[in-house]
RODO-2510 file (C-alpha; in nm, 4 decimals, decimal comma):
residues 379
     n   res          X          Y          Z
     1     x     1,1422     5,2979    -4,1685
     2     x     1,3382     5,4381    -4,4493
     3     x     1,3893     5,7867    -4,5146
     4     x     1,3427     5,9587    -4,8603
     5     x     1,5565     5,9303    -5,1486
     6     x     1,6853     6,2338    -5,2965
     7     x     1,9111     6,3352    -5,5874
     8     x     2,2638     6,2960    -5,4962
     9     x     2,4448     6,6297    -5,5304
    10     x     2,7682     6,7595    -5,6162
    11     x     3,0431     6,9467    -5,4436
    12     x     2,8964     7,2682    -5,5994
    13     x     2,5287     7,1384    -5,5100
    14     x     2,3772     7,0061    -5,8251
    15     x     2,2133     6,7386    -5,9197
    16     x     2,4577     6,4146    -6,0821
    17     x     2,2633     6,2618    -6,3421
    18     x     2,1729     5,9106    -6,2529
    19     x     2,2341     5,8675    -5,8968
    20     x     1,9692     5,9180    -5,5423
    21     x     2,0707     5,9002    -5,2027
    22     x     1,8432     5,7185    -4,8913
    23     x     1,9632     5,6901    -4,5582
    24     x     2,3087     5,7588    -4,6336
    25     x     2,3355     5,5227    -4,9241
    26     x     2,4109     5,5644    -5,3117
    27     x     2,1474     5,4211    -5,5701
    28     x     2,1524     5,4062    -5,9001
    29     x     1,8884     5,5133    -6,1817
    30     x     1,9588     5,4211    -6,4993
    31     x     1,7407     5,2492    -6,7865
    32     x     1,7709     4,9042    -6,8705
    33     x     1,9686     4,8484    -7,2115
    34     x     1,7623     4,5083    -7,2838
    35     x     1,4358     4,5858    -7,1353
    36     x     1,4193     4,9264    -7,2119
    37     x     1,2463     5,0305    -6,8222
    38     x     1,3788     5,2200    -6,5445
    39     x     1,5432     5,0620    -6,2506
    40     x     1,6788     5,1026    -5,9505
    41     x     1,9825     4,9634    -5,8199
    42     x     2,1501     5,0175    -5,4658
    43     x     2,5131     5,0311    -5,4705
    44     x     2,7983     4,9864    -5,2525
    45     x     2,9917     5,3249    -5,2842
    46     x     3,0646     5,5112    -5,0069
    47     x     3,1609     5,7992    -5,1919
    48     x     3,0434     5,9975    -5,4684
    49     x     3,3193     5,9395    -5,7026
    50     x     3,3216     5,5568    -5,6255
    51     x     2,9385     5,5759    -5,7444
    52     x     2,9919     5,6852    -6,0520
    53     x     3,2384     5,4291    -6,0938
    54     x     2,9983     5,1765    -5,9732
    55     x     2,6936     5,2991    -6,1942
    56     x     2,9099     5,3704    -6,5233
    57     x     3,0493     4,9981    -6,4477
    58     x     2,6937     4,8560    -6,4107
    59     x     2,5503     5,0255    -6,7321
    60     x     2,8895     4,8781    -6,8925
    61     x     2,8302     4,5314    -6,7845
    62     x     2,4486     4,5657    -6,9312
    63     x     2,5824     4,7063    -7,2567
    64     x     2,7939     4,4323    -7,2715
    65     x     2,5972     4,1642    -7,1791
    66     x     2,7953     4,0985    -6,9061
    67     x     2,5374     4,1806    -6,6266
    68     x     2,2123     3,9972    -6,7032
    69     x     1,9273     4,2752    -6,6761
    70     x     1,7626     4,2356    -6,3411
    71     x     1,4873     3,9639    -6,3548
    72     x     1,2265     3,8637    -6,0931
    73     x     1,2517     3,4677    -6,2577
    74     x     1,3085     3,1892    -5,9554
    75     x     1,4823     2,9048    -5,9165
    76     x     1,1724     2,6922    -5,9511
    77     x     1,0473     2,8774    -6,2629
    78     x     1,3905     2,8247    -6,4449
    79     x     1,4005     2,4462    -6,3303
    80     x     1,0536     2,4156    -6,4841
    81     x     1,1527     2,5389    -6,7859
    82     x     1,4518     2,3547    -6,8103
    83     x     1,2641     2,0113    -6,7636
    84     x     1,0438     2,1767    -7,0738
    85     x     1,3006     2,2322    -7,2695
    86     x     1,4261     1,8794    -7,2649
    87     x     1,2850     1,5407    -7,4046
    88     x     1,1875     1,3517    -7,1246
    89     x     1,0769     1,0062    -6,9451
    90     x     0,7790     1,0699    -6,7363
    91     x     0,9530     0,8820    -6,4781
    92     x     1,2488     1,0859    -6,5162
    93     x     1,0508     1,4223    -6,5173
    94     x     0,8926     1,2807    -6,1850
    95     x     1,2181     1,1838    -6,0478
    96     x     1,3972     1,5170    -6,1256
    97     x     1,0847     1,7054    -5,9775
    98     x     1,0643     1,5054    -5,6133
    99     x     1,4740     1,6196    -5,5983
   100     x     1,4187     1,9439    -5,6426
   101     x     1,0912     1,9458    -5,3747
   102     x     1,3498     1,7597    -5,1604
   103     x     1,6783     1,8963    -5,1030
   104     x     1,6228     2,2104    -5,3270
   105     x     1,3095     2,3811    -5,1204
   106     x     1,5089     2,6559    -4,9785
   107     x     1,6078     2,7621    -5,2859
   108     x     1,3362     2,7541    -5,5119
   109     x     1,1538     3,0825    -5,4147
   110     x     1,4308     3,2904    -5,4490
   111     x     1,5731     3,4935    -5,8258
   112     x     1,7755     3,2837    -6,0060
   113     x     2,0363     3,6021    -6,0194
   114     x     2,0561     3,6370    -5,6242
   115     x     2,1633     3,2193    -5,5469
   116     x     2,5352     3,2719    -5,5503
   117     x     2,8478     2,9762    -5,5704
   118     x     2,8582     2,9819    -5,1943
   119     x     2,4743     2,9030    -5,1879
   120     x     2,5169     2,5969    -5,3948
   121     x     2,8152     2,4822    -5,1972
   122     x     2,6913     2,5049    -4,8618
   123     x     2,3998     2,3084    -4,9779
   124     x     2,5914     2,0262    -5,1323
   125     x     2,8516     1,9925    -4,8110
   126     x     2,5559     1,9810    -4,5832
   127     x     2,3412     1,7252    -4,7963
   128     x     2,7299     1,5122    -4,8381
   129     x     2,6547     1,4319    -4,4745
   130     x     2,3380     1,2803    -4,5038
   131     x     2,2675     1,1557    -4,8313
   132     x     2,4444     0,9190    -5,1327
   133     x     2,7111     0,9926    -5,3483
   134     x     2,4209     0,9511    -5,5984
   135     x     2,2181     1,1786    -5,4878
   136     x     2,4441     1,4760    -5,4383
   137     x     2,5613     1,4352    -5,8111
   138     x     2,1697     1,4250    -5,8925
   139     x     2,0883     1,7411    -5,7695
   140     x     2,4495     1,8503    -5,8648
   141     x     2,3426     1,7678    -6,2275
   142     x     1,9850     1,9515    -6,2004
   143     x     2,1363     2,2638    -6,0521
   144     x     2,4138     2,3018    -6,3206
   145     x     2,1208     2,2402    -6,6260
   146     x     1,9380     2,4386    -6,4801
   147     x     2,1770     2,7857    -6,4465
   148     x     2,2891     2,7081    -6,7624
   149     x     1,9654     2,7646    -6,9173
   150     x     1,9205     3,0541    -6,7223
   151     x     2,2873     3,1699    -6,9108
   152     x     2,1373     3,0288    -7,2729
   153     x     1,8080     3,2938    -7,1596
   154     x     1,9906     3,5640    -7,0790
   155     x     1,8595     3,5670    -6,6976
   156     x     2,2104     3,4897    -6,6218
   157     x     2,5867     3,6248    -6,7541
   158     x     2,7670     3,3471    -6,5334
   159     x     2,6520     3,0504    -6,4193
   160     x     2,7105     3,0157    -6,0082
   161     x     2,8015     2,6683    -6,0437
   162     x     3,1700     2,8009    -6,1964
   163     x     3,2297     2,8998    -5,8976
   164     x     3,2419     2,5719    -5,7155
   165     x     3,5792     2,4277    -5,6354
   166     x     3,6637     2,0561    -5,7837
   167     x     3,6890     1,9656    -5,4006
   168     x     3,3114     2,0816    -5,3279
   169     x     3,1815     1,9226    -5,6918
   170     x     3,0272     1,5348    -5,5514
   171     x     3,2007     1,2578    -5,6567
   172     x     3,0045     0,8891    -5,6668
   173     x     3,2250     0,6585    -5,5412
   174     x     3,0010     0,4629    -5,3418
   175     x     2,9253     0,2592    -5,6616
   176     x     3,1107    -0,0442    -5,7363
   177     x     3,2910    -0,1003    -6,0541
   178     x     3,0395    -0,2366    -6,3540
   179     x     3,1616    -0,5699    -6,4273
   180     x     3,2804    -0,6307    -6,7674
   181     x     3,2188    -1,0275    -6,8334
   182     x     3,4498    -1,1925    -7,1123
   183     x     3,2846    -1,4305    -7,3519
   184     x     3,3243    -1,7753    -7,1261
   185     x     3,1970    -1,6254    -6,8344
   186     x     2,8889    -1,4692    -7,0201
   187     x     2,7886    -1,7842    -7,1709
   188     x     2,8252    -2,0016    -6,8668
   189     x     2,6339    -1,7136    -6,6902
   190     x     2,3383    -1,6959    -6,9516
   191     x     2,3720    -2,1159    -6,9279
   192     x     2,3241    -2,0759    -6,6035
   193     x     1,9481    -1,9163    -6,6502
   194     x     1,6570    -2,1242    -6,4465
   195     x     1,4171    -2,1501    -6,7443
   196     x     1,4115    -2,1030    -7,1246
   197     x     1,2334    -1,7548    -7,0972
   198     x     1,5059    -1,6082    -6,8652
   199     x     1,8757    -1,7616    -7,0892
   200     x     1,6710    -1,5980    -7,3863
   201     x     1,6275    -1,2701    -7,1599
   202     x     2,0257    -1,2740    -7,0199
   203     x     2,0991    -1,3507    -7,3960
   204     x     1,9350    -1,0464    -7,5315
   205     x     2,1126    -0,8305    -7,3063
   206     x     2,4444    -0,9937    -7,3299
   207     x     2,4680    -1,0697    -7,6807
   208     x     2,2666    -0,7985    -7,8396
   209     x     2,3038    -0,5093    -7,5933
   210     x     1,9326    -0,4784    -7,5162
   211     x     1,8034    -0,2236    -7,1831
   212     x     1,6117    -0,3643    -6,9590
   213     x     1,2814    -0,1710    -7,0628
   214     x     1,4290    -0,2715    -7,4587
   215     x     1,3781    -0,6424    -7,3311
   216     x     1,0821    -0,6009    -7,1902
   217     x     0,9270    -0,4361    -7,4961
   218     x     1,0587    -0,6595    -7,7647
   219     x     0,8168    -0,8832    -7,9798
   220     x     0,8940    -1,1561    -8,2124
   221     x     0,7957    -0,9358    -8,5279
   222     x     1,1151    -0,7700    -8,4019
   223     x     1,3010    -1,0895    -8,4205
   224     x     1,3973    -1,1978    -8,7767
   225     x     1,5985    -1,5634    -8,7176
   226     x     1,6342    -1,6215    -9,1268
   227     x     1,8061    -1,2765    -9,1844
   228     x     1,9986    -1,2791    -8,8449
   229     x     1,8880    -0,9261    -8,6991
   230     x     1,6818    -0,8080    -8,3905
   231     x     1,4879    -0,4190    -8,4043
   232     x     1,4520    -0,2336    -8,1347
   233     x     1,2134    -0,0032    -8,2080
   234     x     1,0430     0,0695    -7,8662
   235     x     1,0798    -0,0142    -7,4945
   236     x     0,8334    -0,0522    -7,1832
   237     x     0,8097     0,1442    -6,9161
   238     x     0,7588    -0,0319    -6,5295
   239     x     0,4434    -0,0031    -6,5338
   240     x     0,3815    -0,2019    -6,8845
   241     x     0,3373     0,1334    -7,0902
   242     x     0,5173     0,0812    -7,4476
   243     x     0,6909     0,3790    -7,5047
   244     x     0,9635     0,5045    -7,7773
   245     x     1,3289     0,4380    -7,7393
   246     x     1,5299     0,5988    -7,4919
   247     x     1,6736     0,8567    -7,7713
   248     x     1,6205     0,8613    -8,1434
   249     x     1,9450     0,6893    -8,1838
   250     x     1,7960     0,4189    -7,9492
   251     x     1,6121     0,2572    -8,2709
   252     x     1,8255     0,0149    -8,4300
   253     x     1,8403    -0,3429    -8,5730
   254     x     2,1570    -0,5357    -8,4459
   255     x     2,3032    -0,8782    -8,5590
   256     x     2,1791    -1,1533    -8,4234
   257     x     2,4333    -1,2979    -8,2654
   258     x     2,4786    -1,7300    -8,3255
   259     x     2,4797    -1,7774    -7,9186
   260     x     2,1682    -1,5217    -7,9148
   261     x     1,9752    -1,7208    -8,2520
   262     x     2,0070    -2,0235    -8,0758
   263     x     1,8614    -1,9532    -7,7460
   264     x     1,5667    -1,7291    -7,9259
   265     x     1,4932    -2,0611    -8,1387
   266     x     1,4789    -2,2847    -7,8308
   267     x     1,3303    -2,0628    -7,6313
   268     x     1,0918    -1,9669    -7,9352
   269     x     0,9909    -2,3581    -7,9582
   270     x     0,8648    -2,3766    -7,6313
   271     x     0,7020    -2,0378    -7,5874
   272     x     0,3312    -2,0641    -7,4718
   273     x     0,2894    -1,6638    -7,7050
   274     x     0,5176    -1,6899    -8,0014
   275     x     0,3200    -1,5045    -8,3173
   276     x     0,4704    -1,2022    -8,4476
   277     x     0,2848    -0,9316    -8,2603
   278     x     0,3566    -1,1067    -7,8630
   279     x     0,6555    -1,0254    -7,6437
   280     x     0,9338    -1,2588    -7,6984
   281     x     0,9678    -1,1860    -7,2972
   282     x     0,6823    -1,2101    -7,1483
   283     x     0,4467    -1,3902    -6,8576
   284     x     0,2551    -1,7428    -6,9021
   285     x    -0,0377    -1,5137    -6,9483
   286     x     0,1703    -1,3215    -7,2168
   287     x     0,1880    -0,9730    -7,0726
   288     x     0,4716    -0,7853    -6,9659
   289     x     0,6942    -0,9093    -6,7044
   290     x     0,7709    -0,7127    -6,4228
   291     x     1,1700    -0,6137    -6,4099
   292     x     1,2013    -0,6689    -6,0723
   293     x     1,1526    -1,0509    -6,1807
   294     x     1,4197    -0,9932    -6,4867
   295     x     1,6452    -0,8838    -6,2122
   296     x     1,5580    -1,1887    -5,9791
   297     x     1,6128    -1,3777    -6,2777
   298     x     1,9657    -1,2143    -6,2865
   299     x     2,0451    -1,3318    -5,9514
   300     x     1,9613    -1,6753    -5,9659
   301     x     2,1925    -1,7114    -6,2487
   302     x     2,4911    -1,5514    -6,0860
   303     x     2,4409    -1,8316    -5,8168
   304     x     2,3997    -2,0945    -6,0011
   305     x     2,7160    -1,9722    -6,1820
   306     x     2,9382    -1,9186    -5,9345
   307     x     2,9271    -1,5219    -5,9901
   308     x     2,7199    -1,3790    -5,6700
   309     x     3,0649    -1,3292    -5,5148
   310     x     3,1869    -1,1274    -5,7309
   311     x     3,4104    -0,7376    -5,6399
   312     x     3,2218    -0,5516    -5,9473
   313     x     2,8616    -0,4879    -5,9398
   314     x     2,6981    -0,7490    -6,1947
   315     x     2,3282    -0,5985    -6,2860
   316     x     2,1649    -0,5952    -6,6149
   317     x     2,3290    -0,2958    -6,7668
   318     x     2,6746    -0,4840    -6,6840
   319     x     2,5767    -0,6957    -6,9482
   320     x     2,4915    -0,4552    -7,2182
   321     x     2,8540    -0,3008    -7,1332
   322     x     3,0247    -0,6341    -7,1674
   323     x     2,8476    -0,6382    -7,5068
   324     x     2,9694    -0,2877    -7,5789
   325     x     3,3487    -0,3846    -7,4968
   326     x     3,2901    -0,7280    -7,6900
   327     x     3,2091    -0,5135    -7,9949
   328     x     3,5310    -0,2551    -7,9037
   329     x     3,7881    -0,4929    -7,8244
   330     x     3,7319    -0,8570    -7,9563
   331     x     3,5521    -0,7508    -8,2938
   332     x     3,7757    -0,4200    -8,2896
   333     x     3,4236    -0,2308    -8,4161
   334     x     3,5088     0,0999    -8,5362
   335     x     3,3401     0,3999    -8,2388
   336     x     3,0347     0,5030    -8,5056
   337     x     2,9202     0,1410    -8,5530
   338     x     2,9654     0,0811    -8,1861
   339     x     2,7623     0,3901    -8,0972
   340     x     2,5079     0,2625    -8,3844
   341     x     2,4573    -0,0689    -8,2345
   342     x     2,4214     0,0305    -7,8913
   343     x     2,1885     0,3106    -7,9363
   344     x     2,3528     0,6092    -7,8804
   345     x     2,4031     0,9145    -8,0543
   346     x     2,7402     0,9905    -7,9865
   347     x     3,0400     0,7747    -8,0001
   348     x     3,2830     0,9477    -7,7606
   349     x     2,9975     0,8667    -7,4841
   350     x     3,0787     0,4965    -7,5905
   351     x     3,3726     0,4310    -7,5899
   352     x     3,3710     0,6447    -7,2995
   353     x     3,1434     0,4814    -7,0820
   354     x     3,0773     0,1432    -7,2337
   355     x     3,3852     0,0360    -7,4182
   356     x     3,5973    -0,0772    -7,1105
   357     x     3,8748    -0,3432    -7,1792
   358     x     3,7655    -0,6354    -6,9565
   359     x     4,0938    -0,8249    -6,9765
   360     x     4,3510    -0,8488    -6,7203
   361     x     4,6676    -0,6632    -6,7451
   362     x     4,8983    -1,0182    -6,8525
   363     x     4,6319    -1,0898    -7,1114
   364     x     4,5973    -0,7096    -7,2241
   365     x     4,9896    -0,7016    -7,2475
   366     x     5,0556    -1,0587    -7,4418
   367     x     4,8371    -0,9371    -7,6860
   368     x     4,9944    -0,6587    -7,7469
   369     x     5,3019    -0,7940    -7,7854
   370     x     5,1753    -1,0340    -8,0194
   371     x     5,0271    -0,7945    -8,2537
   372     x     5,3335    -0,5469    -8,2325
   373     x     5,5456    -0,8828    -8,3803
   374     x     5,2814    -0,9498    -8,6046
   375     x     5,3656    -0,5828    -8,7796
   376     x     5,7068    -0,6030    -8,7128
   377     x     5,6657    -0,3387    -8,4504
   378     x     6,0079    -0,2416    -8,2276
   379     x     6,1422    -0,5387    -8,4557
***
């Protein structure tokens, strides 16, 4: 049981302004600069000269906005607020939420101000033993948006995620290496498509860039063959919802391609739903197709093209990157139309992430030669 607190005196027996004693210990009583209310604070002085230190360094820190003001705000009420805050998938809000549940649980009931860099650390190197690459960098990324909108509201000074060493920050490298295809290899792999329906499907993501949900959702109103241009203008969620583009960048019309406008027209020709307003993708029946067959479709054609073998991992997104680093390094695209044409808002993220030079190093090399003769270069 604790004993009653007092007012801590002085040598000569008064009273010091702003500081109690229980059980031995020094607290502090001071009123919040931000919040205006009287608190509390136990301190770790053992003397009474180190607790004035302490409490004139506290109020300091407050001033200063270097101490957040105490809050009673969790972990699970800033994480809430955080997925609020942003624009978000439903999938992706659901996804995000069963992480947290998961691996997060022990954390989620307590202040946001009281989970410290060690917390978040131990957590990580015990979840590194049991779980992905990709999911340690998921909840990674959910923990570090999260404290830093508890920084942005004030609820924190510091962000405990600073405190993490590079070493204890995960890493995926259980991924393999997104295969960038050069232009021979993705036409004999889009040749290499079982029906009609699926070349025009591998076609739309090789030669135009297209997502998966972006194929899914596309209709042939979207498709102008006479002026040469596809729109994307929404995409489909798994479940056959039609939903907005990924970002508002995400809406764009990009050049129809000759290889693409010739497998649309034969594909187009043949199509049991071809009028304006029906998928240019879709089932006999003409609703959505499900991407799990898109993906099936994928792997048929790697067979039948020699690819399944292959070091890099060869999905549908490593066909929208080969179109990305078609655009940066055979059509030498400037970074704001690549970012334009691919959907995405900022360039430095393409050219980042998307532009990779596919070419091996002799190839890469001889060309560079050839164009430092061209310009007289080291001549």
């Amino acid at each position: 049981m604790q004993g009653k607190r007092a007012r801590a005196l002085d040598s000569r027996g008064r009273p010091v302004p702003g500081l109690y004693v229980r059980d031995g210990r020094f607290i502090a009583g001071y009123q919040c600069p931000q919040t205006r209310r009287w608190r509390m604070t136990m301190l770790g002085a053992e003397t009474l000269t180190e607790a004035r230190r302490e409490r004139d360094s506290l109020l300091a820190g407050l001033r200063e906005a270097r101490v957040a003001a105490p809050a009673a705000t969790t972990l699970a009420a800033v994480f809430a607020e955080y997925q609020a805050a942003r624009s978000l998938a439903e999938r992706t809000r659901t996804h995000e939420r069963h992480l947290f549940e998961r691996h997060l649980r022990t954390l989620a009931s307590r202040r946001a101000q009281d989970v410290t860099a060690s917390d978040v650390a131990r957590l990580l190197r015990e979840m590194r033993g049991s779980y992905s690459a990709w999911t340690c960098v998921a909840v990674h990324r959910i923990l570090a948006g999260s404290f830093s909108l508890a920084v942005r509201r004030g609820i924190l000074t510091r962000s405990p995620m600073d405190g993490l060493a590079p070493s204890e920050r995960p890493k995926q490298k259980n991924a393999k290496r997104i295969a960038v295809l050069d232009a021979d290899t993705m036409q004999r792999l889009v040749a290499a498509g079982t029906s009609e329906r699926w070349r025009a499907a591998l076609a739309l993501a090789g030669y135009a860039g297209l997502r998966l949900g972006e194929i899914r959702g596309l209709r042939w109103a979207d498709v102008d063959l006479e002026a040469r241009t596809v729109t994307v203008c929404r995409s489909m969620l798994p479940d056959g919802t039609p939903k907005a583009p990924k970002t508002d960048a995400g809406a764009r019309t990009v050049p129809l391609l000759p290889a693409l406008r010739r497998r649309l027209v034969e594909w187009k020709l043949k199509a049991p739903h071809s009028r304006p307003g029906e998928l240019v993708v879709g089932t006999a029946d003409g609703k959505p197709i499900a991407e799990r067959n898109l993906r099936r479709a994928l792997e048929d054609a790697k067979a039948a093209a020699g690819l399944d073998g292959l070091d890099e991992r060869l999905s549908m997104h490593s066909l929208r990157h080969s179109f990305a680093s078609m655009l940066a390094t055979d059509l030498e695209l400037p970074a704001t139309t690549l970012a334009r044409l691919t959907g995405h808002a900022d360039a430095g993220f393409t050219l980042r992430v998307y532009a990779r030079d596919g070419r091996d190093d002799a190839t890469l090399v001889a060309d560079v030669l050839a164009r430092a003769s061209g310009v007289g270069v080291g001549a």
